[in-house]
Structures are given as C-alpha cells and as structure tokens.
Residue, then its C-alpha position, 0 to 999 in steps of 0.5 A: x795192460x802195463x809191462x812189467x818194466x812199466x810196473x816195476x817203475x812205480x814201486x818204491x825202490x828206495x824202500x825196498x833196497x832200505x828193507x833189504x839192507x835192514x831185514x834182507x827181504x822185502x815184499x814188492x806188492x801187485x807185481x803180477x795181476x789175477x790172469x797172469x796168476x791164473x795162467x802161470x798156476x794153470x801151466x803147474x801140470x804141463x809137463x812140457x814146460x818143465x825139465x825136472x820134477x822133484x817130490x820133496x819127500x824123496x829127498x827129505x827137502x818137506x811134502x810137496x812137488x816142484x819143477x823146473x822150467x825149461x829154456x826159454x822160459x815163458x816171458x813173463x818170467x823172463x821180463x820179472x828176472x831181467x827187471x828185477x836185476x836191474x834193480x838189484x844188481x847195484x846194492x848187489x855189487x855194494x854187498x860184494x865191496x863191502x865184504x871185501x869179496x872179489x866179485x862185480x856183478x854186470x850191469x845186463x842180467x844177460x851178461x850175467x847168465x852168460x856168466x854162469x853158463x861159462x861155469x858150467x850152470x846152465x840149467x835153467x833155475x826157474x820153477x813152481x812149487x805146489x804143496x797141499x795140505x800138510x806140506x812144507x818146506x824145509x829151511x834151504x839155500x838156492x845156490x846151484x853152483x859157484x857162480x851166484x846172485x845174491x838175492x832170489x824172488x818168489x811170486x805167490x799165485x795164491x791167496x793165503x788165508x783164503x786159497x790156503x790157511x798156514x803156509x807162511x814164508x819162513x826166513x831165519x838169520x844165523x848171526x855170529x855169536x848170537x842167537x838166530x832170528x826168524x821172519x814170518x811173512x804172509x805176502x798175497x797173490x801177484x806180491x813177489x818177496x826179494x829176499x837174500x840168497x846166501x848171505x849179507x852184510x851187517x855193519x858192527x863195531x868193527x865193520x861189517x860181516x856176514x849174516x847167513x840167511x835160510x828159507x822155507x815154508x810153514x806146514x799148510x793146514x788146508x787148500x793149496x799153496x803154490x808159488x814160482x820161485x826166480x833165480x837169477x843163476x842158472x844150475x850146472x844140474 
C-alpha cells in the first residue's frame, strides 16, 4: 500500500494549483482508498476520539452532527494535513504577496501549527461530519481565529448518487461590485476538494483584490452523507 506522500507525488500538481488560482478549488482524485474510508466512517460514533460535538440545528449552522478530533489525530489525517501543505504553502505565500498582506507562511506544516498555538489556537480543527436525509449545511467560512491558512480540504467517505442522492458541495464567490458565483461540485469517495478558506486573489484592471469565498452543503434527499473536513490551523475554542 502506497503512503500517502507516495500517492500525492503522482497527482498533478501543475493542474491543481492551475485550478485553484482560476476557480479556487480543485479536486484531487483517489487520495484515499475503500478501507481507509471505511475506518475513518466506522470511528464516526466513537466518542473518545472527539473533543466536541455540535448538532447543527442548535446553532442554526444546517441539520446534521459533526466533531472535532482530539490530539493526536489518527495519522493518516496527519500525513493528509502535512502533505498537502507542502503542496500549498507556496502559492499560499504568492497570495499573501500579491495582496500585499504581511504574511509568510513557513515551509514545515509543524512550524506553522506552532504558530497558532503561540496565538492561543490550539485546539485541534480536524472533524467528521454526517448528515441523513433532509440535512444541509449552510454557507460558512472555517476560520477559528486570527492565525489562518488559506485554503482547507474535505475527504468524501461516501459515494454520492449511490450512498446518498443530493448533498452536493456548494461554494459561492462574493465578487466586488458584481453579482456572486456559485460552484456546485460532486467529487466521489477517497476524492479530497482543496478549496479557498477566506479569501484569493484575482488579477483585474488595476491589480489584483480580493474574492471572499463561502462553503456548504446541499439538502441531501436520501442515504447518508459523511465527510472529514482538514484545516490546517488549530482553534483558540
């Protein structure tokens, strides 16, 4: 069984990073194979590995539960997290400059997390989410404090249109002075989205400026839909 670093070495990064700039998401196929799914879906009701459980209708956030994994996360999540920001921490840095905002984002995924628990975010932001039918979730942002990377990921455990029917991945772009546009994206099970977490670049007329960036979940009609969703900061709660 190939590592995750072995597998990430064969997709195409150029496309990726080419989507990401152009759309600001892009979906990595195949990342994670049938068992691991099957495990990380099958830890979904054991409690011990989560710190905290939100049922979303409480809060108004869409119908469905998810939670938050303790310290240490299982290590597959951790080899997805550091992996990936390799990845991403380059063109995350080129955002920051050419947006003119003071930030450099360090080269190890460690140094960055120890970042964030310098600020005070040291809760860990991984979680699993699962919604039956009839849940959703409402447009959001993943932010969880000052400190933040720009862009997240969602591993998808299920296979939609065969363990579930509706539930389709929702981002929508808040353009400046314009109308907003919306993404609808169906990846499959082992797929992971990269996908913008606050905000990116646009280049126009006059330089480049800011498109705001949301994500949900469409209403799932039947079956069930879960999902892991990868930060790359931690929480101050």
């Amino acid at each position: 069984m190939y590592t995750i670093e072995q597998r990430l070495k064969t997709k195409q990064w150029d496309l990726i990073l080419d989507e990401l700039i152009d759309k600001g998401f892009a979906v990595v196929p195949d990342v994670v194979d049938e068992q691991e799914c099957a495990q990380l879906l099958g830890e979904f009701k054991a409690e011990y590995r989560y710190r905290k459980t939100v049922v979303m209708e409480r809060y108004r956030f869409g119908r469905g539960v998810y939670k938050y994994f303790h310290y240490p996360l299982p290590s597959i999540l951790t080899e997805l997290r550091e992996n990936f920001y390799g990845y991403l921490m380059p063109l995350a840095n080129r955002w920051m400059e050419v947006l003119k905002i003071n930030v450099q984002f360090p080269q190890m995924h460690r140094d960055f997390i120890a970042q964030c628990k310098n600020n005070g975010q040291d809760k860990a932001t991984a979680l699993i989410l699962g919604y039956g039918a009839g849940g959703f979730c409402a447009m959001h942002q993943d932010l969880y404090g000052e400190i933040f990377f720009p862009m997240q990921l969602v591993l998808f455990l299920d296979d939609i249109d065969t363990d579930y029917t509706g539930g389709e991945f929702i981002l929508t772009e808040n353009i400046p002075m314009a109308q907003s546009r919306t993404h609808v994206v169906k990846p499959k099970k082992g797929d992971i989205i990269v996908f913008t977490t606050n905000f990116r670049p646009v280049k126009g007329a006059r330089g480049y400026y800011r498109v705001t960036m949301k994500h949900g979940v469409s209403t799932i009609h039947s079956g069930e839909r879960h999902t892991l969703g990868l930060i790359f900061h931690d929480a101050k709660s």
